[in-house]
C-alpha positions in Angstrom: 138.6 -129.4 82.9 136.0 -127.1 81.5 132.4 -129.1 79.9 133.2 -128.8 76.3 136.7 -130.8 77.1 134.0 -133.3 78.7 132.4 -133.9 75.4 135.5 -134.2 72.9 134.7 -137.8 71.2 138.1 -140.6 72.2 140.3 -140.8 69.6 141.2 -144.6 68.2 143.6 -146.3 69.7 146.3 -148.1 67.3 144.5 -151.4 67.4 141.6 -149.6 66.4 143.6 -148.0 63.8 145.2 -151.6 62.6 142.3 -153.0 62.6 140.0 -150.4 60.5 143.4 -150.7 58.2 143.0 -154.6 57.7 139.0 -154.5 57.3 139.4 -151.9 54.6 141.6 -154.2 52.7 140.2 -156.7 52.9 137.1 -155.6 51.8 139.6 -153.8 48.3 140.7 -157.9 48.1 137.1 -159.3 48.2 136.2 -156.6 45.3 138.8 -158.0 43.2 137.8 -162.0 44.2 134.3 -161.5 44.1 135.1 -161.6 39.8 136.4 -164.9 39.4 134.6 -166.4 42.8 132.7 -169.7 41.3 128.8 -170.5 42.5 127.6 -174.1 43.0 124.3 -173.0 43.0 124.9 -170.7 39.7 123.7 -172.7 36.6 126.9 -172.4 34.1 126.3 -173.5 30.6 127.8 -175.8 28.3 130.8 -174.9 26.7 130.9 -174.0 22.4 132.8 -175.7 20.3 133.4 -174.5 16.9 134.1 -177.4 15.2 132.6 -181.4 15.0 133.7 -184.5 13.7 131.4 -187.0 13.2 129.1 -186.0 16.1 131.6 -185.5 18.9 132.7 -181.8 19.3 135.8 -180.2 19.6 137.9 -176.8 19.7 136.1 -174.5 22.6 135.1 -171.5 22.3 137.2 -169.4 24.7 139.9 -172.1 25.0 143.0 -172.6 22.8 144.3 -175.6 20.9 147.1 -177.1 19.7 147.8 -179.0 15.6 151.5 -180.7 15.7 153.1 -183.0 13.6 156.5 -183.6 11.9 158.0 -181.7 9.7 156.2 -181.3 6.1 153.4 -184.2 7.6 150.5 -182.0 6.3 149.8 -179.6 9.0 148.9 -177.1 6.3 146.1 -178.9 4.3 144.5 -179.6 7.9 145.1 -176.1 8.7 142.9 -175.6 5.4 140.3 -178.3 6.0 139.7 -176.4 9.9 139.0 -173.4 8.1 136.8 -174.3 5.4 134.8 -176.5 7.6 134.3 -173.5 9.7 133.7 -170.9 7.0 132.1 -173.5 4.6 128.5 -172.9 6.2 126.5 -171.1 3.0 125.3 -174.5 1.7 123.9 -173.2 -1.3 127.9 -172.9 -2.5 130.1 -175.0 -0.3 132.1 -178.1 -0.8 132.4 -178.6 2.3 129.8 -181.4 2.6 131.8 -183.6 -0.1 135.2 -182.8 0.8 135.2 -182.5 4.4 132.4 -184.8 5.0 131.7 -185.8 9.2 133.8 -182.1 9.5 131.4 -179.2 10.4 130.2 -176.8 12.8 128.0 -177.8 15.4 124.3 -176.5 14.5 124.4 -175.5 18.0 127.3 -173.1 17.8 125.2 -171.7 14.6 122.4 -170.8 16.4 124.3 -169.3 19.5 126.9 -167.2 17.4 123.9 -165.7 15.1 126.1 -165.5 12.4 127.9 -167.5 9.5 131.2 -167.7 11.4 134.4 -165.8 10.8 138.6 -166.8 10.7 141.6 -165.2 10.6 144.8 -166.9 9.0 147.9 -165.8 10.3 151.5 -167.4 8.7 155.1 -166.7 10.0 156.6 -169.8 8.3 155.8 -170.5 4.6 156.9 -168.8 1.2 153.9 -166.0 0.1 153.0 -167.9 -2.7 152.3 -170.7 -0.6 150.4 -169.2 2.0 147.9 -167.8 -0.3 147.4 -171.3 -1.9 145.6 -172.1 1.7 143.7 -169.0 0.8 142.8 -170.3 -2.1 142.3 -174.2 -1.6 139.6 -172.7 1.7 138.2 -170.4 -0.9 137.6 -173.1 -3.3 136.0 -175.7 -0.8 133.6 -173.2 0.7 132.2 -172.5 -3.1 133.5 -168.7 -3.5 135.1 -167.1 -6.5 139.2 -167.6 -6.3 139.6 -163.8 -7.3 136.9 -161.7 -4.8 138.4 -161.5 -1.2 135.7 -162.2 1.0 135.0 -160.4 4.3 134.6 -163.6 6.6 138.2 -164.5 5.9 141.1 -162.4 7.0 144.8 -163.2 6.6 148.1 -161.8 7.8 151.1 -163.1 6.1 154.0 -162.2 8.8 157.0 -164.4 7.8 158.8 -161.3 6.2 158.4 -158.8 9.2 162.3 -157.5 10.5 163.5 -155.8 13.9 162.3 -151.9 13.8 165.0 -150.3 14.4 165.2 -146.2 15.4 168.9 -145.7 13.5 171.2 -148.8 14.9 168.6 -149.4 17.8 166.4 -152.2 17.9 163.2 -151.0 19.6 161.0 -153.9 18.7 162.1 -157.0 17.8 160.6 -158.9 15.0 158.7 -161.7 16.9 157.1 -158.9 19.6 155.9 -157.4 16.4 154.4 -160.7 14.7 152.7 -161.2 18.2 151.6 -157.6 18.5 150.1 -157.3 15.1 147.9 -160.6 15.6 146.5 -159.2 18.9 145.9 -155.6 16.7 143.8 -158.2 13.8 141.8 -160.2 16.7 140.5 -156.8 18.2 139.9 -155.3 14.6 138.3 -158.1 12.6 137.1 -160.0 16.0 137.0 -163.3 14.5 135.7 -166.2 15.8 138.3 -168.4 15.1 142.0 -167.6 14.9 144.5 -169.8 13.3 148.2 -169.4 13.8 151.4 -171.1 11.6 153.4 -171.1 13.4 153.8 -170.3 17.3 157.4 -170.3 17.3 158.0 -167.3 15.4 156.0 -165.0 17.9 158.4 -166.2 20.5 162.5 -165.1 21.2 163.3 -168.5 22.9 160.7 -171.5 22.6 162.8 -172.9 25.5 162.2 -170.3 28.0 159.8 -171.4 30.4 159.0 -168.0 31.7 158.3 -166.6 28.4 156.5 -169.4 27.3 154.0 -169.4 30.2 154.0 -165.9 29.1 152.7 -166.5 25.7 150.1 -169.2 26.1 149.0 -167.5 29.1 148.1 -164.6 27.4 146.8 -167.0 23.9 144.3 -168.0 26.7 143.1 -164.6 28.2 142.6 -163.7 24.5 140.6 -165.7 23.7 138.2 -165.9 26.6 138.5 -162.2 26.6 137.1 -162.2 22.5 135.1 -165.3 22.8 137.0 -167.1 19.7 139.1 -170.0 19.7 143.0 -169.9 19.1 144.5 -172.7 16.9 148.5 -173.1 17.1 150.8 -174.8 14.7 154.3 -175.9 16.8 156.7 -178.8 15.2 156.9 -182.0 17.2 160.1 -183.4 18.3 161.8 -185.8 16.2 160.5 -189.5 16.9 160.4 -191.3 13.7 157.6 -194.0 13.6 156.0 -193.2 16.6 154.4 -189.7 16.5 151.5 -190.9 18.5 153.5 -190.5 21.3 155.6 -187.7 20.3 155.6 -184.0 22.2 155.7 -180.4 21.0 158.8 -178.9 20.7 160.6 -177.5 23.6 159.1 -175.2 26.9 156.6 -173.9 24.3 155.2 -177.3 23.1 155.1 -178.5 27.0 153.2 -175.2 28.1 150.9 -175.4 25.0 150.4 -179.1 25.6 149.0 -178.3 29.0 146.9 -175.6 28.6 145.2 -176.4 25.1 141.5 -177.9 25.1 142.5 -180.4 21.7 145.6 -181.8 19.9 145.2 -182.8 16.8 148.4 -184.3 14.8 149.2 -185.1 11.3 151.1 -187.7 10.2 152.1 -188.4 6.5 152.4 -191.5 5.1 153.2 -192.8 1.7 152.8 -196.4 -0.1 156.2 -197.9 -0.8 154.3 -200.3 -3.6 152.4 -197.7 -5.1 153.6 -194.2 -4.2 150.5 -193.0 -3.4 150.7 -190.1 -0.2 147.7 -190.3 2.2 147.4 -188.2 5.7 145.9 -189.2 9.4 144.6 -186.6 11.3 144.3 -188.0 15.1 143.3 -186.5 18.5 146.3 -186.8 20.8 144.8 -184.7 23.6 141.0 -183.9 24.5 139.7 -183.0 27.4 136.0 -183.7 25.9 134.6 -186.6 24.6 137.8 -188.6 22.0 136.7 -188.4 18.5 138.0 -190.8 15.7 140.9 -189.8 13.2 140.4 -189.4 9.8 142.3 -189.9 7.0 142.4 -187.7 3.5 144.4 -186.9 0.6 145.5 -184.4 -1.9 143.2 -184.6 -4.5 143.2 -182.6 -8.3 139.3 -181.5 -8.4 140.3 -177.9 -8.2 143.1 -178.4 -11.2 146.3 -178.4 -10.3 145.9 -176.7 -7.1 145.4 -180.0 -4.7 142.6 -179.5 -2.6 142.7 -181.9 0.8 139.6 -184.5 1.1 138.8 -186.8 3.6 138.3 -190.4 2.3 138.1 -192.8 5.4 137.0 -192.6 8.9 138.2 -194.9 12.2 134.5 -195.0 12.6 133.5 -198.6 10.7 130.5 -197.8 9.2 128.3 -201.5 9.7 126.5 -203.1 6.9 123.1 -201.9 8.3 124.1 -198.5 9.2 125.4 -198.2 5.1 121.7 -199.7 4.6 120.1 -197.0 6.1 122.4 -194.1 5.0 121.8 -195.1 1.4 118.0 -195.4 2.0 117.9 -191.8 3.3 119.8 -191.0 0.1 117.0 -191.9 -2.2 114.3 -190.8 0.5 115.8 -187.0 0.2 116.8 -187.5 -2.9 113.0 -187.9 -4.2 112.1 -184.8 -3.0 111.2 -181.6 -4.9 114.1 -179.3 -3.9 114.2 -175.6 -4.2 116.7 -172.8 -4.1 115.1 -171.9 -0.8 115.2 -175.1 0.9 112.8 -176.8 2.9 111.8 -177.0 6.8 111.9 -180.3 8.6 108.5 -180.0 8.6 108.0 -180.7 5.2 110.7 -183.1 4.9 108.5 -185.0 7.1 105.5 -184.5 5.2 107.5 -186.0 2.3 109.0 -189.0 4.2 104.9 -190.0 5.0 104.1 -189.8 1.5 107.1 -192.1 0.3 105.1 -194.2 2.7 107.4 -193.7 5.9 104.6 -194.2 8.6 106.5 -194.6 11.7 107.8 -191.4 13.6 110.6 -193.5 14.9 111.7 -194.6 11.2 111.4 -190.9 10.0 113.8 -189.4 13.1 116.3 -192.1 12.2 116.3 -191.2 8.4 116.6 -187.4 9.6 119.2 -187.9 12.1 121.1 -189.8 9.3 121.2 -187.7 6.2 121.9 -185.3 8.7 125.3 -187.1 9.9 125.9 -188.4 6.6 125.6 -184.9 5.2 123.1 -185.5 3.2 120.7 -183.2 3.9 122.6 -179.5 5.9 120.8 -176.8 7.8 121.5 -173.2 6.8 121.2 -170.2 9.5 117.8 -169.2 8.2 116.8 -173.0 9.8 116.3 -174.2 6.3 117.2 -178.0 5.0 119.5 -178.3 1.3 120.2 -181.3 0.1 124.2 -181.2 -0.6 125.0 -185.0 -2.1 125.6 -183.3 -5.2 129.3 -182.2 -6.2 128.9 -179.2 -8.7 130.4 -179.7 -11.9 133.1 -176.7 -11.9 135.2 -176.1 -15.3 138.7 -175.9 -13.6 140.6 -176.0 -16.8 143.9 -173.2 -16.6 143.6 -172.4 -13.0 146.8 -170.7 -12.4 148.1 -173.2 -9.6 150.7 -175.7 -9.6 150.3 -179.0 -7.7 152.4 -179.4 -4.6 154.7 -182.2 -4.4 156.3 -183.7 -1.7 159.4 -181.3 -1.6 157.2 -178.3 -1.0 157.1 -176.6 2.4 153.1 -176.8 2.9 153.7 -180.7 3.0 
């Protein structure tokens, strides 16, 4: 054996092999891991949630929720009231305050979005003509003109899309295209809150459990992926008189039940004495703090176009807590408003010369008007004071009142 046959290096042997082989994926796993590995030591912060009622905060930002009820119980007008809460935020115009009053967005979502925030409508179910009176009633509450579309506020109306079909071949069936076009409208308008009615019309079989963990699976990834929330409308099954304990309907309502963030249900009811209809709005599911249910009806401010407000709270409001709201009434009442608002810090100059010496007293008649919606905050960090209702001429509006036989009901 000659010196340079000495010198030739070993060659591995198939252990050696094997085991470079197993280190190498296992290093291609850890890659992949390493992206949803969680950190104790990592600070993570507190979820978003685009919507509060009465202090306590609801619907995630990222997450997905659920709105059920019976048939023609009203899931429409809170499908409305959601939205204009949301969209309601230029105080100088909005309704919001009046109508939808302990219904808002946290000031803390304001402030971390940077914007006034944006929704996108999307119904399979109801006639046209219905479906753009929730445009309309939304466009009403927030305070903008019924006729001007307005960029924050996007719509797809989807119950009239059919198979497409290449001659006799079906090569996309109509629910695939319902579902593809609303993941088309969340990447082009990005919105920051999406609101679907109803879920069953994007599906082939509600009942299929595979295809149902398929859908909400993918509802989820959405929205984390666009950082929005997801709102879904699904029937409940039939339980007369006891809908607090009723389900969604089918695989689809029991998937959706599991995965969503909030429930809310509506439930209809109607006075056998005097015929008068009211709604209940309550939080069947929350995996955050519970918030209480609220009640509203279908008023005629806007005409004849029956615009939902809320009238009653499960929160009992106490003698001295009713003291204290009306006191911060006439407190920010008094002062000398302006079309540009004011800062807190001249709210509390004001409070001290009404003779308000205490800094305690003067947080609790803030905090107040603030919960009461007395006094609202725009996004330029200015105070309005929004007791006010403005005096609209609503004479020949071209709507008709729903009644109870409608579908949006």
């Amino acid at each position: 054996m000659t010196d340079e046959q000495n010198i030739l290096p070993d060659l591995p042997t198939g252990e050696e092999l094997e085991a470079k082989r197993v280190a190498q994926q296992t290093d291609e796993r850890m890659t992949e891991l390493r992206e949803y590995l969680l950190d104790a030591t990592k600070d993570y912060p507190e979820p978003y949630y685009m919507l509060e009622y009465n202090g306590v905060p609801f619907s995630t930002i990222g997450g997905i929720q659920a709105l059920s009820g019976q048939k023609k119980n009203g899931k429409t007008f809170v499908l409305a009231q959601l939205m204009a809460a949301i969209l309601g935020t230029d105080i100088d115009k909005s309704r919001t305050p009046q109508y939808l009053q302990g219904l808002r967005v946290p000031e803390r979502t304001l402030e971390h979005l940077g914007h006034n925030p944006t929704v996108l409508y999307v119904d399979t179910e109801m006639e046209e003509l219905n479906s753009a009176k929730v445009l309309r009633r939304v466009h009403w509450l927030c305070g903008w003109p019924l006729e001007v579309p307005c960029e924050r506020f996007h719509a797809l109306w989807l119950r009239n899309v059919t198979d497409v079909k290449e001659g006799e071949k079906v090569i996309e069936k109509a629910y695939a295209k319902r579902y593809r076009l609303i993941k088309d409208a969340i990447e082009v308008f990005k919105p920051d809150a999406v609101f679907i009615d109803g879920l069953r019309d994007i599906m082939a079989d509600f009942n299929n459990l595979e295809e149902s963990a398929s859908i909400i699976g993918e509802l989820m990834a959405t929205a984390q992926k666009n950082n929005c929330c997801i709102w879904n409308t699904l029937h409940m099954n039939p339980r007369p008189g006891n809908d607090d304990e009723s389900k969604m309907r089918g695989h689809a309502g029991t998937e959706l039940g599991n995965k969503v963030t909030d429930t809310l249900v509506s439930i209809k009811k109607k006075d056998p004495t005097t015929g008068d209809v009211t709604f209940t709005v309550k939080q069947q599911d929350a995996r955050g703090k519970d918030m209480d249910d609220w009640k509203f009806q279908v008023t005629e401010a806007a005409g004849a176009l029956g615009v939902p407000r809320i009238i009653a709270s499960a929160n009992v409001v106490t003698d001295e807590e009713q003291n204290i709201i009306n006191e911060a009434r006439e407190y920010f009442k008094s002062y000398s408003w302006t079309s540009i608002g004011a800062t807190y810090t001249e709210l509390e100059n004001h409070l001290k010369r009404k003779g308000v010496k205490s800094n305690r007293k003067i947080l609790d008649l803030f905090n107040t008007a603030k919960e009461a919606g007395i006094i609202v905050r725009n996004e330029k960090r200015k105070y309005h004071y929004r007791e006010e209702i403005p005096n609209d001429n609503i004479e020949d509006l071209p709507f008709e009142k729903p009644d109870d036989s409608e579908d949006e009901f």
